[in-house]
VOGU-3710 file (C-alpha; in Angstrom, 3 decimals, decimal comma):
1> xxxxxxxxxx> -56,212/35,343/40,058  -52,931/36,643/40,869  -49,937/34,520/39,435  -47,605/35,411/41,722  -49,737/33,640/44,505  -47,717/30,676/43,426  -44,435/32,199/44,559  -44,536/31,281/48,212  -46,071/27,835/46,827  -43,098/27,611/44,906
11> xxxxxxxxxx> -39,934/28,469/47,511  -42,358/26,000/50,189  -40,589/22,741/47,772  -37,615/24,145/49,379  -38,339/23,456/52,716  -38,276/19,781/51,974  -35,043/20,336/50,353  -33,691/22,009/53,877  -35,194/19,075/55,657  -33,514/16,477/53,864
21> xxxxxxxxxx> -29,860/18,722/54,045  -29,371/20,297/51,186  -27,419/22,977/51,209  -29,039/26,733/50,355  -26,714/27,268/47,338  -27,852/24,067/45,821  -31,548/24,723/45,943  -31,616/26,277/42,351  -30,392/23,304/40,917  -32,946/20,901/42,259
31> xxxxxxxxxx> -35,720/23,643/42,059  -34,778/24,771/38,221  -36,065/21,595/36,408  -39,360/20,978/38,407  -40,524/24,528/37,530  -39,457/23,766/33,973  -41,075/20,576/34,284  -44,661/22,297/35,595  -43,993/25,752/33,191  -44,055/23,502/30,171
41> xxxxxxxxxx> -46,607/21,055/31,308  -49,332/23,852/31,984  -48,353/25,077/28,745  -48,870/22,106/26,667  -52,153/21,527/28,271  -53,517/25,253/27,593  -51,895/24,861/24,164  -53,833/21,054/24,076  -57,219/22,701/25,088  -56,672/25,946/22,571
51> xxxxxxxxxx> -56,020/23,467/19,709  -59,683/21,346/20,899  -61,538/24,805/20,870  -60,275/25,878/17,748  -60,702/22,985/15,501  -64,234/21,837/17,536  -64,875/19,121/19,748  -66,564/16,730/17,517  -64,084/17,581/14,719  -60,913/17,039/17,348
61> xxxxxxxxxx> -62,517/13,172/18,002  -62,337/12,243/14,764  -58,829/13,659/13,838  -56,128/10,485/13,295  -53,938/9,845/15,874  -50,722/10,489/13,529  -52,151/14,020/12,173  -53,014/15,371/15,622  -49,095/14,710/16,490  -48,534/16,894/13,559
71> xxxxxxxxxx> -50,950/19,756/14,165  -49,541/19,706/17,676  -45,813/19,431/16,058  -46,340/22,594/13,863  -46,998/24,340/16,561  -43,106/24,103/18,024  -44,263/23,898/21,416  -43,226/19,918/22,304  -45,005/16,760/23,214  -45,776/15,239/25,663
81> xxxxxxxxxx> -47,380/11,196/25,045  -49,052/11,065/28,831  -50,470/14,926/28,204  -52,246/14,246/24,762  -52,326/10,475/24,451  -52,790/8,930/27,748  -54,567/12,689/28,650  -52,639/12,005/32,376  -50,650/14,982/34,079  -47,728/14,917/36,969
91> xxxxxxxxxx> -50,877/15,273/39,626  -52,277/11,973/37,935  -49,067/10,215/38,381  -48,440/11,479/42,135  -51,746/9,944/43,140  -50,277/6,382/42,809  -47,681/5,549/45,122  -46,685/1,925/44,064  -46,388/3,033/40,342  -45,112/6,698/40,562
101> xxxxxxxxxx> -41,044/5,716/39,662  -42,395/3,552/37,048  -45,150/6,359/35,975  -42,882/9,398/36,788  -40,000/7,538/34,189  -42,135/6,574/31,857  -43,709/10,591/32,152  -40,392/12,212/31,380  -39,490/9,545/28,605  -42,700/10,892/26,718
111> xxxxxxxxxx> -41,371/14,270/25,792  -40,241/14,974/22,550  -36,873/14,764/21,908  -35,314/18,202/22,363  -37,095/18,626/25,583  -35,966/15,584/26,763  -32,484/17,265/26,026  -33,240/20,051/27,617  -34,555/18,654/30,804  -31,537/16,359/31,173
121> xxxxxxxxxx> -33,620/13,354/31,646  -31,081/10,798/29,428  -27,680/12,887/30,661  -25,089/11,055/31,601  -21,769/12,685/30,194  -20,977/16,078/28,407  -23,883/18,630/28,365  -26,427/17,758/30,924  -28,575/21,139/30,632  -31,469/20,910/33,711
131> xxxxxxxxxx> -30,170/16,956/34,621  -33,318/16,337/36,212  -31,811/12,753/35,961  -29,002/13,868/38,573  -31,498/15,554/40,871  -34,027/12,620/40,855  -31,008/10,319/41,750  -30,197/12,775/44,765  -33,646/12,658/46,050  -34,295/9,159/45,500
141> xxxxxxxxxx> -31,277/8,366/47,845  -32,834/10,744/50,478  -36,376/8,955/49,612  -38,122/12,129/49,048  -38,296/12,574/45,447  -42,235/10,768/45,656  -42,797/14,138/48,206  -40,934/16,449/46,287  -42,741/16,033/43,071  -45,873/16,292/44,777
151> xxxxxxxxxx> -45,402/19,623/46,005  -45,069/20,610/42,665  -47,816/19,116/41,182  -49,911/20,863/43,355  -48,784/24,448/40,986  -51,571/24,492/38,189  -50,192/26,891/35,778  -52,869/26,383/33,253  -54,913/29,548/33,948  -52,423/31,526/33,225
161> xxxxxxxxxx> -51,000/33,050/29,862  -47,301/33,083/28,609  -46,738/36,787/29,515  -47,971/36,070/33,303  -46,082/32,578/33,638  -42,501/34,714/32,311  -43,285/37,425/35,241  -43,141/34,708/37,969  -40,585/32,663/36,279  -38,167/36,394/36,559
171> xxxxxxxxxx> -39,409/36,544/40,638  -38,001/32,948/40,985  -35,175/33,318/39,002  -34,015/36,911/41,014  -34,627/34,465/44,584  -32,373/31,857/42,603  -29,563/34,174/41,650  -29,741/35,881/45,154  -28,584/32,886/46,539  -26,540/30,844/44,102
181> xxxxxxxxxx> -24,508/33,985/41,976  -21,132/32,489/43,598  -19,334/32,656/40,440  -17,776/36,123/39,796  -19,230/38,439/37,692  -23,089/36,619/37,528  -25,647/39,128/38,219  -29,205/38,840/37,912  -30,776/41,593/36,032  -34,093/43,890/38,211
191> xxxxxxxxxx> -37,030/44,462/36,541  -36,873/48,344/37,590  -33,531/48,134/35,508  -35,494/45,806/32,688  -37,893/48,361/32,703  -35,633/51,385/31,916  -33,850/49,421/29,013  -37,460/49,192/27,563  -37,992/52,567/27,824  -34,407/53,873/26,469
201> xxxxxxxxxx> -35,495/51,234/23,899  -39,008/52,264/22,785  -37,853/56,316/23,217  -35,648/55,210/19,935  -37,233/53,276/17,626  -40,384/54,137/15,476  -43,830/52,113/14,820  -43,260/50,096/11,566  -44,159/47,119/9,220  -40,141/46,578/9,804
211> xxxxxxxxxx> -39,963/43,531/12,300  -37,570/44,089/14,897  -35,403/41,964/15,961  -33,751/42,114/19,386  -30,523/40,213/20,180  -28,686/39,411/23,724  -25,575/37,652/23,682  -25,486/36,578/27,673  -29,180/35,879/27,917  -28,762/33,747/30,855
221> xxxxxxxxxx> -32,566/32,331/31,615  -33,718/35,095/28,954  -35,558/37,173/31,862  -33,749/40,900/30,310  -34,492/39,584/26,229  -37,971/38,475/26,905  -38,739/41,407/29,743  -37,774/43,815/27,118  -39,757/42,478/24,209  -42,740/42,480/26,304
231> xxxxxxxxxx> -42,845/45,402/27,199  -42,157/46,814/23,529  -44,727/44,437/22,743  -47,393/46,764/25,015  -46,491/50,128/23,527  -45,895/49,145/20,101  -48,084/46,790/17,612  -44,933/46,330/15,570  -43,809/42,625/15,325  -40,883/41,836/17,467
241> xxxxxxxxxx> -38,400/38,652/17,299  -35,814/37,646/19,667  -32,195/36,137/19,564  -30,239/34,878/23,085  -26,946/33,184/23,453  -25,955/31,679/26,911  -22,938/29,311/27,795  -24,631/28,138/31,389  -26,267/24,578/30,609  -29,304/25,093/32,997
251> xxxxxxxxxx> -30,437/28,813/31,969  -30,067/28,277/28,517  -32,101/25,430/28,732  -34,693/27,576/30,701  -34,393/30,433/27,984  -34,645/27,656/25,107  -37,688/25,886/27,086  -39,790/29,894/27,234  -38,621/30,430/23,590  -41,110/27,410/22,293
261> xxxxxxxxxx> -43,738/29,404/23,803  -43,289/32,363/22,264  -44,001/33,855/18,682  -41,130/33,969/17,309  -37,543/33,455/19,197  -33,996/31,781/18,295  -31,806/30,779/22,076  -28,810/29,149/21,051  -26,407/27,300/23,564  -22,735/28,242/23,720
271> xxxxxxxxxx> -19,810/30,557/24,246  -20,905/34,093/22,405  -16,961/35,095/22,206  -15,487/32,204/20,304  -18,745/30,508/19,086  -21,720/32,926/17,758  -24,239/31,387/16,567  -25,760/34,263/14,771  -22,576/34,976/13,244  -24,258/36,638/9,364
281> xxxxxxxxxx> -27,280/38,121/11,527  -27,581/42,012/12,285  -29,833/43,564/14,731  -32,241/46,849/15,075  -31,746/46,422/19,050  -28,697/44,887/21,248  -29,381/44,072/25,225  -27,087/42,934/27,765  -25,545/42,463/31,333  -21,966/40,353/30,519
291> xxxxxxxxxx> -20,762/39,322/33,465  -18,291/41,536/35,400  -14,527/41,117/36,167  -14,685/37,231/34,487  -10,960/36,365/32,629  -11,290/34,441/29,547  -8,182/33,076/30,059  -9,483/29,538/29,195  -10,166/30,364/25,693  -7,491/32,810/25,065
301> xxxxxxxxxx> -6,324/31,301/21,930  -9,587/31,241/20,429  -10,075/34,914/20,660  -6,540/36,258/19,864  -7,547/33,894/16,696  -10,966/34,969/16,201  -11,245/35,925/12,157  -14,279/37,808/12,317  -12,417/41,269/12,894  -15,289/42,093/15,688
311> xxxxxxxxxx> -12,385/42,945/18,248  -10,511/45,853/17,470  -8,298/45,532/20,700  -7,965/42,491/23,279  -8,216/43,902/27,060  -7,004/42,728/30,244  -7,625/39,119/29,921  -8,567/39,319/33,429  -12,110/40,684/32,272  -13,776/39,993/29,134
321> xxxxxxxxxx> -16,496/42,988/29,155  -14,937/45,030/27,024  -15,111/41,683/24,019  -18,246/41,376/24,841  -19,081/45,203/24,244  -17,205/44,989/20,929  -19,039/42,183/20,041  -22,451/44,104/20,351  -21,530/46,765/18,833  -20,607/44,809/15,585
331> xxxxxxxxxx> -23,795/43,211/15,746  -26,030/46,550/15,316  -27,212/46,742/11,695  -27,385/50,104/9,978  -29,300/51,510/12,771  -29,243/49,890/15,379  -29,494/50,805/19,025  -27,739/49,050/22,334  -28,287/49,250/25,859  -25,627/47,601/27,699
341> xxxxxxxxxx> -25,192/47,137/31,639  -21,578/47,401/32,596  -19,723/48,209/36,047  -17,203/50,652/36,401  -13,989/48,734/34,596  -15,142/49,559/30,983  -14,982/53,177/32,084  -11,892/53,292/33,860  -9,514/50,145/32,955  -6,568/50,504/31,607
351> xxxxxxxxxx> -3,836/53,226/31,164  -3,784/55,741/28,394  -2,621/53,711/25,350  -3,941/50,291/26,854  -6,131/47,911/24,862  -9,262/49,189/27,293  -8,412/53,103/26,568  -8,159/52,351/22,860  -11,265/50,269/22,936  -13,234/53,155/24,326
361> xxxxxxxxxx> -11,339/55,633/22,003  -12,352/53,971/18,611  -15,989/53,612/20,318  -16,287/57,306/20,617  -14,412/58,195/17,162  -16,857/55,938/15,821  -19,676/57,509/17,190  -21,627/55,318/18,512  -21,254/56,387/22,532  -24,974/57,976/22,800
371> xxxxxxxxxx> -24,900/58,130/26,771  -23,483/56,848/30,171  -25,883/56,274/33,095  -25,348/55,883/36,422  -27,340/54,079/38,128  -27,524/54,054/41,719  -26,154/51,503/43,885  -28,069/48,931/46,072  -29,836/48,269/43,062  -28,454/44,798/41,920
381> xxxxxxxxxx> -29,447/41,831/44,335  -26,551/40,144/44,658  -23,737/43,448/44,715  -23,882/47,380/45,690  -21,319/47,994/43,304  -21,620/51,383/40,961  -23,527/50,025/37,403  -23,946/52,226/34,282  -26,026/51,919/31,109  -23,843/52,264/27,839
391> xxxxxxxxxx> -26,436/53,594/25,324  -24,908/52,666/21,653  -26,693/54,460/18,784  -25,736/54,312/15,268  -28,104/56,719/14,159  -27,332/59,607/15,861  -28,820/63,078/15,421  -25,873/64,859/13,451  -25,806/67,569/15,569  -24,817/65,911/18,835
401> xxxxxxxxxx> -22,933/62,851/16,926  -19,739/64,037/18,163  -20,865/64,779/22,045  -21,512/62,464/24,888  -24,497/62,856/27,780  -23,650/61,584/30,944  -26,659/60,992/33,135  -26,007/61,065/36,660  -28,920/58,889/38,019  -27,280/57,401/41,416
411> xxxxxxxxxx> -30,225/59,651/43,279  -33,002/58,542/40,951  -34,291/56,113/42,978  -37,000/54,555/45,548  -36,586/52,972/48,862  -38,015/49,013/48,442  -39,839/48,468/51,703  -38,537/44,941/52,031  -34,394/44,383/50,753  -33,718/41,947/48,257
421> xxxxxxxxxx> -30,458/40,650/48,859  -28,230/43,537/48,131  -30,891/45,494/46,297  -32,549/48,202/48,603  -33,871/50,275/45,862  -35,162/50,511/42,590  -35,669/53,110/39,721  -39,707/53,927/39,871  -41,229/55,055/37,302  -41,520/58,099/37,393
431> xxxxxxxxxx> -37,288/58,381/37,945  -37,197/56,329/34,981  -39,406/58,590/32,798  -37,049/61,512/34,077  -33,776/59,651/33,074  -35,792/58,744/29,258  -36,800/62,796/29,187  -33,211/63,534/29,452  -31,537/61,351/26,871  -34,225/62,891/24,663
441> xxxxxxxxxx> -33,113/66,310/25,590  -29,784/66,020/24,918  -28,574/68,758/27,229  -26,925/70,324/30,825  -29,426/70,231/33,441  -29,061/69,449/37,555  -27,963/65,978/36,987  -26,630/65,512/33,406  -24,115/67,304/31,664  -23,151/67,048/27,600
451> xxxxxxxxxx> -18,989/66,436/26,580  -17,525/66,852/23,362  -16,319/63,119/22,720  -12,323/64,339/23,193  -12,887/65,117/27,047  -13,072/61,397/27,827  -9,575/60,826/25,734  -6,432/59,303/27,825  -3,520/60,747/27,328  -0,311/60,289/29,069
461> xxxxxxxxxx> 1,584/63,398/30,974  5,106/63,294/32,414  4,899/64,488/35,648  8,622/65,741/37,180  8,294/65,975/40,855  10,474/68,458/42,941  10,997/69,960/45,828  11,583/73,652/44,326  8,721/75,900/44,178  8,310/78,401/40,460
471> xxxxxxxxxx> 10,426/80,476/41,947  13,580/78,421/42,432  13,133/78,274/45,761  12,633/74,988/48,292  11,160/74,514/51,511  14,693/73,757/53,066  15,681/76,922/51,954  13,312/78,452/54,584  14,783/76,414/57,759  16,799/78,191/60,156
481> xxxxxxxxxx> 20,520/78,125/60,469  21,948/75,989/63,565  25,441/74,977/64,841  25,976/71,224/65,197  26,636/70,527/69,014  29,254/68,230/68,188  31,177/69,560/65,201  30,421/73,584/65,939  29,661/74,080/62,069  26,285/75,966/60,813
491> xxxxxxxxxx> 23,257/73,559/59,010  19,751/73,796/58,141  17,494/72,889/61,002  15,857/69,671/60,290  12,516/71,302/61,043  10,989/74,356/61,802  7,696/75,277/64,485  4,622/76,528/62,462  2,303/78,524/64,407  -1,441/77,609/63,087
501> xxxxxxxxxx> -3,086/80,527/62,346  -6,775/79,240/61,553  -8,282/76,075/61,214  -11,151/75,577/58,486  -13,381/72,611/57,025  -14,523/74,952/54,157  -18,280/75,907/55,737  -16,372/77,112/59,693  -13,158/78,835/60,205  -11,645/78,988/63,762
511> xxxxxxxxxx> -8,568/81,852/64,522  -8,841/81,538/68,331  -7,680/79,335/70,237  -7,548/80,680/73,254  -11,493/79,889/74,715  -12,312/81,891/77,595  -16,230/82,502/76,394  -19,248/80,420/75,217  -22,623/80,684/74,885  -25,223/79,505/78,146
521> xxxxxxxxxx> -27,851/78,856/75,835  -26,392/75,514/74,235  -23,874/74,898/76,857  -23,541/74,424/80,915  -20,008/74,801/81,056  -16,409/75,938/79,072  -15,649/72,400/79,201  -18,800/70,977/78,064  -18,307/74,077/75,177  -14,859/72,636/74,579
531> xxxxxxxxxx> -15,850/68,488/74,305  -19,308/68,996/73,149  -18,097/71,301/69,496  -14,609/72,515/69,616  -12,934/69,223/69,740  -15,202/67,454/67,153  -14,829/70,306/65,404  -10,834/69,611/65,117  -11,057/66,098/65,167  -12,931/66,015/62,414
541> xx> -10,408/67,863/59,702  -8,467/65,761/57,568
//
């Protein structure tokens, strides 16, 4: 059985939601905490049944009542009192129209506490998270919240194991950001682009007792963190732990929610920049996509304050991804590695002695610059902007420690049959094993090219301009003499006739321009000759 079966199951609830006029860019909101509300149900049941299969049937009947809460508590997956008490799920409580608000209350009031948090079902001021209470007020006034939930009761997740309920939880999440990214800046991470961090990722690190631990400061809904750990988790066997930090109430909550279902994972809520919550922690890997062009403005103060010394320079405050790069970079332990998706500002921002060219300047004196990639564009599903792939690396062969590769990958990519949004291509696999090769070879070939570190230095020139050529002599100089009608005295003409002695796009050169010939073959007529390549010829020089 194919997961993703449930995806069209899944965007059908929104049909209801167009019915009762709700706008398209609100959908996420209403959809977010009734797939968090079915992704942790199915989980607690498979988690339920696991527990019954490994202690025994006959042995689970007789356990007490207060020590099965705590065998289910140790396992730091939530509760659930209608799941494991009243052994009743949200299709039980759908079946019974009279009692379903009383049911469906009483249902969401028998979580444990932080998931109650989480879900929003007590929010009424400051942070809200999912506030599934807000959305189940908005449907109850358009008397379709009975209809609602039972569209999604009808999604059994149960079958299905953590890694396969993450993969459709990242297809929803892309269809959610394609249509509600309308802040600046938010973009919504591609697996193809997931897929090549992993592999930059695992082409650097080493099978080990060490665990690693992988950190993302803007994990959003945690699709890039968790994408990338699971696919480490396939190639390697070493054990793998995961740290997220995201200011957005509802996709930290959906981060925090997956992170109780996995091994071993720490998602914190707040603003990375002026609040990190992993402040004395160091990591072997660093992951990100901060957003793009966002000011930070509103917490100015805090950062020109900040007393952790992380931020060597403060740029623009009309975009904060430069911070967030410095941040990263001070959170790499002795070796660690970063992959960080940026657009084009961090690379060209800012004058020669600006906060942004001295930001990049004490990157590369300190070494740490591994690689630029371009990706190509079309690739991101909600922009066609240029992206690039910072590689950080603080364990750098010594040999190329004071050199940077720049990998031109803009052409390494496929054609998606169907568009996404903006995103009409992606990086196969086969592109992304070339673009891996390449970092690994550390060298010139057809579309990468090694610098020493100084070539990508600012530095400002005074320019002088004139109208004198080297030899002391101006293009005024070269006008003929004429006498002034009115006054009889000699001047400079004002311009002089140029007679055009060839005309030339680089590949063609044309010296005639008198046409009295062409060829029969391709054309009928001199005319036809003349419209047909002569004047598109001349119309098209710049």
């Amino acid at each position: 059985m194919n997961i993703l079966q449930y995806e069209s199951k899944i965007w059908a609830t929104a049909d209801l939601l167009r019915g009762s006029g709700i706008k398209e860019s609100e959908w996420p909101s209403f959809m977010m905490p009734f797939f968090a509300l079915v992704m942790i149900e199915s989980r607690l049941i498979r988690m339920f049944d696991e527990l019954k299969a490994e202690i025994g049937e006959e042995a689970f009947k007789e356990i007490q009542q207060e020590d099965l809460y705590d065998l289910i508590k140790d396992k730091g997956q939530g509760y659930n009192i209608f799941i494991f008490e009243k052994n009743q799920s949200l299709s039980d409580i759908c079946k019974n129209d009279k009692s379903f608000d009383i049911d469906f209350d009483a249902y969401l009031h028998g979580f444990d506490g932080e998931t109650k948090d989480l879900l929003g079902v007590d929010a009424v001021e400051g942070e809200k998270f999912l506030d599934i209470r807000g959305v189940i007020a908005k449907l109850k006034a358009k008397k379709v919240l009975l209809g609602y939930t039972k569209l999604w009761a009808e999604i059994d997740l149960k079958p299905f194991n953590n890694s396969e309920i993450t993969t459709l939880e990242e297809h929803i999440k892309r269809k959610w950001a394609d249509i509600s990214a309308e802040t600046a800046g938010e973009q919504y991470t591609p697996d193809d682009v997931i897929a090549l961090i992993s592999d930059i990722v695992a082409s650097k690190i080493e099978e080990s007792d060490k665990l690693l631990k992988i950190y993302d400061c803007t994990c959003g809904g945690g699709n890039m963190l968790f994408g990338v750990e699971d696919r480490i988790n396939k190639k390697f066997k070493r054990l793998t732990q995961t740290y997220g930090q995201d200011w957005n109430d509802a996709l930290y909550a959906l981060a925090k929610i997956e992170s109780r279902f996995r091994p071993d994972s720490k998602i914190e809520h707040g603003n990375t920049l002026v609040d990190d919550k992993f402040d004395n922690e160091e990591f072997d890997v660093v992951i990100a996509n901060p957003p793009y062009g966002v000011s930070w403005s509103g917490y100015a103060k805090d950062i020109q304050n900040d007393k952790t010394e992380r931020f060597k320079f403060l740029p623009s405050i009309s975009d904060g991804q430069l911070l967030f790069m410095q941040h990263l970079i001070s959170k790499l332990d002795a070796n660690g590695i970063g992959v960080v998706v940026h657009n084009g500002s961090t690379l060209f921002s800012g004058d020669a002695g600006s906060a942004e060219s001295n930001i990049r300047k004490w990157m590369l004196e300190s070494k740490l610059v591994e690689a630029v990639i371009q990706l190509p564009t079309d690739e991101f599903f909600n922009t066609g902007i240029h992206t690039y792939l910072w590689v950080l690396n603080k364990n750098r062969d010594p040999k190329s420690e004071d050199k940077v590769l720049l990998i031109n990958a803009s052409e390494k990519w496929t054609e998606l049959k169907k568009s996404k949004g903006s995103k009409k291509r992606e990086v196969a696999e086969e592109q992304r094993a070339e673009i891996v090769q390449a970092l690994l070879e550390y060298q010139d070939n057809e579309f990468t090219k090694v610098f020493e570190k100084e070539h990508f230095y600012f530095n400002k020139q005074a320019i002088m301009l004139t109208n004198v050529d080297q030899n002391g002599l101006s293009f005024e100089s070269q006008l003929p003499m004429k006498e002034d009608k009115k006054t009889g005295e000699m001047k400079r003409a004002a311009s002089k006739p140029l007679t055009v002695t060839s005309l030339t796009d680089g590949e063609r050169v044309l010296n005639e321009f008198s046409i009295t010939e062409f060829s029969s073959e391709f054309y009928s007529s001199l005319f036809e000759y003349f419209e047909q390549d002569i004047k598109p010829f001349v119309s098209g020089l710049s």
